[in-house]
LOSE-113740 format. One record per atom (N, C-alpha, C): residue number from 1; residue in one letter; atom name; x, y, z. Coordinates in pm, whole numbers, plus 50000, padded with zeros to 5 digits. Layout:
N
NUM, a, CA, X, Y, Z $
...
//
This chain:
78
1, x, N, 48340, 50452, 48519 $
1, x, CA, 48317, 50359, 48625 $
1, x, C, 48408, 50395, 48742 $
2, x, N, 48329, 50402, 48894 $
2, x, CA, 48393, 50456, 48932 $
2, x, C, 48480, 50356, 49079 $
3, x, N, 48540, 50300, 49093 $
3, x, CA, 48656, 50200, 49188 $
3, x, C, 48644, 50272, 49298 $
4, x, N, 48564, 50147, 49388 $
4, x, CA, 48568, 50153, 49524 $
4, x, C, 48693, 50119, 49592 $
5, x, N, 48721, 50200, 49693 $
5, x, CA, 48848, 50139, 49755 $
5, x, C, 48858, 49989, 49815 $
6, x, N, 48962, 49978, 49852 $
6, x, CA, 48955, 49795, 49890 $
6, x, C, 49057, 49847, 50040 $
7, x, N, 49090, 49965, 50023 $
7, x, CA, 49179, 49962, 50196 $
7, x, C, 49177, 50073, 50233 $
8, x, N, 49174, 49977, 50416 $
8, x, CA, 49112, 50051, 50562 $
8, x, C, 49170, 50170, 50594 $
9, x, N, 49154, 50226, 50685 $
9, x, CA, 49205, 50313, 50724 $
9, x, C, 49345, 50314, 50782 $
10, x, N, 49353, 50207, 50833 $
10, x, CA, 49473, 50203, 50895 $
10, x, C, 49605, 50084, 50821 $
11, x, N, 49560, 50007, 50725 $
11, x, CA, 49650, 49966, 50627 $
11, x, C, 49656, 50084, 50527 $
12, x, N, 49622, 50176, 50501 $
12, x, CA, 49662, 50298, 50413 $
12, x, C, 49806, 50375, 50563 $
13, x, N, 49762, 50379, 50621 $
13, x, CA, 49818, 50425, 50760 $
13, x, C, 49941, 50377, 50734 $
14, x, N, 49959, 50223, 50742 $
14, x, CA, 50096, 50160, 50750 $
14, x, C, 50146, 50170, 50658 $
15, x, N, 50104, 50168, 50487 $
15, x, CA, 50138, 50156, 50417 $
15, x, C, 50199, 50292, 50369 $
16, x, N, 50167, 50391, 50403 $
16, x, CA, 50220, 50562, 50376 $
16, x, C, 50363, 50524, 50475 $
17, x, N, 50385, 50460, 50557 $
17, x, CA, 50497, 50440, 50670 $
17, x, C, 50610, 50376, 50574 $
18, x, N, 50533, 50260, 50577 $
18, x, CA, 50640, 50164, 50496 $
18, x, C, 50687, 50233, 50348 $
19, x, N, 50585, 50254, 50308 $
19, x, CA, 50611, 50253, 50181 $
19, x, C, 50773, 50403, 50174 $
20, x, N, 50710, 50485, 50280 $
20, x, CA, 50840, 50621, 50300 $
20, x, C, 50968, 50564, 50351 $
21, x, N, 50944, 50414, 50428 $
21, x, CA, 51078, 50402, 50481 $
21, x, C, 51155, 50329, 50372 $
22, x, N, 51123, 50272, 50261 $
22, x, CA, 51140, 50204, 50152 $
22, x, C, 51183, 50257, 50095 $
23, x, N, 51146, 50410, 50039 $
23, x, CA, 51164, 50495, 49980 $
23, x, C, 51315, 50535, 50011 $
24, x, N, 51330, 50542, 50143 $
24, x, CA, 51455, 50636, 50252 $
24, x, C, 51554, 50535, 50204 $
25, x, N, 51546, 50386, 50243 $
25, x, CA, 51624, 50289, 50210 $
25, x, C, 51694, 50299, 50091 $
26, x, N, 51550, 50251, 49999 $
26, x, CA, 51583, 50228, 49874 $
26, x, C, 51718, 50345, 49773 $
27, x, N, 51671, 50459, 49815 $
27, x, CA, 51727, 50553, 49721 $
27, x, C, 51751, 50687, 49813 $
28, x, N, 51755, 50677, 49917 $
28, x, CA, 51819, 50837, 50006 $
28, x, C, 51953, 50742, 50033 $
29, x, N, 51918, 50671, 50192 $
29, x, CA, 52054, 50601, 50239 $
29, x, C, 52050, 50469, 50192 $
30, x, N, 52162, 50540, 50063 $
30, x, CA, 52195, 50399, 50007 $
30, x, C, 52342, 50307, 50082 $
31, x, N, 52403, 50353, 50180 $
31, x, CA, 52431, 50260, 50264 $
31, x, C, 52414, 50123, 50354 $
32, x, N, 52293, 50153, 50388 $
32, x, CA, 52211, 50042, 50441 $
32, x, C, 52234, 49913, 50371 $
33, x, N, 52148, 49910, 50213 $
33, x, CA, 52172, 49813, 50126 $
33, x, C, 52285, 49804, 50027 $
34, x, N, 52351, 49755, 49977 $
34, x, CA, 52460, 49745, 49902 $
34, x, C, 52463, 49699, 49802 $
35, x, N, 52369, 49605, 49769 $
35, x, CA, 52366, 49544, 49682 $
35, x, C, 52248, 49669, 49572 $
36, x, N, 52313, 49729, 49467 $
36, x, CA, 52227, 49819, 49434 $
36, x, C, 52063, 49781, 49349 $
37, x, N, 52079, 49653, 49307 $
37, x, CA, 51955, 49630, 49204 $
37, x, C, 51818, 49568, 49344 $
38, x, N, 51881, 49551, 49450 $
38, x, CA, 51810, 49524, 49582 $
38, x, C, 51751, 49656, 49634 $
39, x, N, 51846, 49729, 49616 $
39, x, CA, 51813, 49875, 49694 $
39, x, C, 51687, 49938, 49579 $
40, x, N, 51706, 49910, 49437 $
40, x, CA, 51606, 49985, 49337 $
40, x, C, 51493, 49941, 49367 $
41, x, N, 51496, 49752, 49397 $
41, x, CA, 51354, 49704, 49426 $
41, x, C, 51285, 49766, 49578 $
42, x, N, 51350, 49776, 49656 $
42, x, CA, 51334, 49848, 49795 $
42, x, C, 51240, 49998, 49746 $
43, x, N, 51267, 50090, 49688 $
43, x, CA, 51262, 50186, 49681 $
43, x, C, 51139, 50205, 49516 $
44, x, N, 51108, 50085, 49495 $
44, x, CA, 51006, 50061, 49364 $
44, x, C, 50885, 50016, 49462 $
45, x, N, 50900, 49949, 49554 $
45, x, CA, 50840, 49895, 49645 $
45, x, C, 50776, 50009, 49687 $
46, x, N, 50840, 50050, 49787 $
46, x, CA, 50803, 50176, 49813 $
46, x, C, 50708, 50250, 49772 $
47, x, N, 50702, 50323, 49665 $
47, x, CA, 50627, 50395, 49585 $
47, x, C, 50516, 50331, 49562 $
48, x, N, 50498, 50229, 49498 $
48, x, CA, 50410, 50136, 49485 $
48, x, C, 50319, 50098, 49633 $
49, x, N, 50388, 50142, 49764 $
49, x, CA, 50287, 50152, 49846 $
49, x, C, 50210, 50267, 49902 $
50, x, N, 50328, 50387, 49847 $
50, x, CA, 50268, 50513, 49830 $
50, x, C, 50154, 50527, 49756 $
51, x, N, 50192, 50495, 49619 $
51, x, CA, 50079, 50511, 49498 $
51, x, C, 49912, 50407, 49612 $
52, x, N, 49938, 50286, 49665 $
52, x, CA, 49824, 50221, 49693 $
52, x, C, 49743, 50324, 49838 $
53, x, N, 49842, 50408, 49856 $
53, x, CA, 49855, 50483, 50032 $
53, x, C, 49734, 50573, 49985 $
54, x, N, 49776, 50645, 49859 $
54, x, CA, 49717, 50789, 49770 $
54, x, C, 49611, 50746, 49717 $
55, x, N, 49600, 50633, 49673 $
55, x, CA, 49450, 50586, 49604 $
55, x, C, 49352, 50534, 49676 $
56, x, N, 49404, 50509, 49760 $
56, x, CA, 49304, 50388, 49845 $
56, x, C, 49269, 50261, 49761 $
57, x, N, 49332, 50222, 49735 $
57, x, CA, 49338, 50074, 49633 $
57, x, C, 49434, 49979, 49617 $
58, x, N, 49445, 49862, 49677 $
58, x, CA, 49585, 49753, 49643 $
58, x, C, 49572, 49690, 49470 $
59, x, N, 49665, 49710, 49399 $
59, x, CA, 49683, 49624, 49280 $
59, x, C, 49639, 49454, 49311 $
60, x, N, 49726, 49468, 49422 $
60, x, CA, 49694, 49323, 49460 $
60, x, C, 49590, 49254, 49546 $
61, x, N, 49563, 49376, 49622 $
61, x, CA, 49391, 49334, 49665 $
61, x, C, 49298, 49291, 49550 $
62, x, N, 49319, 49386, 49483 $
62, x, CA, 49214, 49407, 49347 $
62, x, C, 49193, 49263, 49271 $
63, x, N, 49312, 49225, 49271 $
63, x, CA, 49343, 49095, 49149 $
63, x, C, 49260, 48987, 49254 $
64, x, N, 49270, 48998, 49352 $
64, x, CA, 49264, 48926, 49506 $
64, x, C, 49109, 48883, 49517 $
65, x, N, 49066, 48984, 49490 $
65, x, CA, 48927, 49001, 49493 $
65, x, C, 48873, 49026, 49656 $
66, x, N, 49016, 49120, 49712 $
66, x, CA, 49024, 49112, 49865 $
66, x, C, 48981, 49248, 49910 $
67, x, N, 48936, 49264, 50000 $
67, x, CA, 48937, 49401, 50079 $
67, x, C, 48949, 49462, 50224 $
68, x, N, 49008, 49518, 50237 $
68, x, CA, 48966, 49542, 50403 $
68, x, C, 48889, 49631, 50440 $
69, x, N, 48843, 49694, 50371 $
69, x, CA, 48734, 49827, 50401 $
69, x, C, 48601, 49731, 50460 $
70, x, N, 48589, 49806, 50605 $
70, x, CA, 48452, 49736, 50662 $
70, x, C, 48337, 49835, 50590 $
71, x, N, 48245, 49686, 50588 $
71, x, CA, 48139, 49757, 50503 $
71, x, C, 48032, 49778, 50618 $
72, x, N, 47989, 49890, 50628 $
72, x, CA, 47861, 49912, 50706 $
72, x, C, 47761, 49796, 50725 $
73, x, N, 47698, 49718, 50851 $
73, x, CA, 47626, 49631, 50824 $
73, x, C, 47460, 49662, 50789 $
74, x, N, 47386, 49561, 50742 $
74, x, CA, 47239, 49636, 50750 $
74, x, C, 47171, 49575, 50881 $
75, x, N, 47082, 49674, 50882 $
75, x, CA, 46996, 49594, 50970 $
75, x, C, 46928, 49517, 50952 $
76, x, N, 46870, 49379, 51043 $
76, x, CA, 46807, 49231, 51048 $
76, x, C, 46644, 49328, 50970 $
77, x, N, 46578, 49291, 50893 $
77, x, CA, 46460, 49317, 50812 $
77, x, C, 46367, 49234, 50915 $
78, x, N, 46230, 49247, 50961 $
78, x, CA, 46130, 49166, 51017 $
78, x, C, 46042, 49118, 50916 $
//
């Protein structure tokens, strides 16, 4: 069975952003955050928006029953 994506083009967009700056935070410059079990979630985060960036799929869209992918409309039938 094969899983349609649930995200747009441009929330995959943001989410490859965020999810890298999360990444940078979380576990490159660990200065920023200090508190270290904050910085792991930062940087779990992260990935987890990578992984949704790479699939085209939210975990949590999914559960959501949400999507942002515009669906082509049809045309009015006479």
């Amino acid at each position: 069975m094969k899983k349609e994506p649930n995200l747009h083009k441009i929330d995959r967009i943001m989410r490859g952003i965020i999810g890298l700056g999360c990444i940078y935070i979380g576990f490159i410059d660990t200065s920023l955050i200090t508190n270290r079990v904050v910085a792991i979630l930062m940087g779990v985060f992260g990935i987890v928006n990578l992984w949704a960036f790479a699939t085209h799929r939210c975990p949590v869209y999914t559960a959501a029953g949400f999507s942002t992918v515009v669906k082509p409309s049809r045309p009015l039938e006479d």
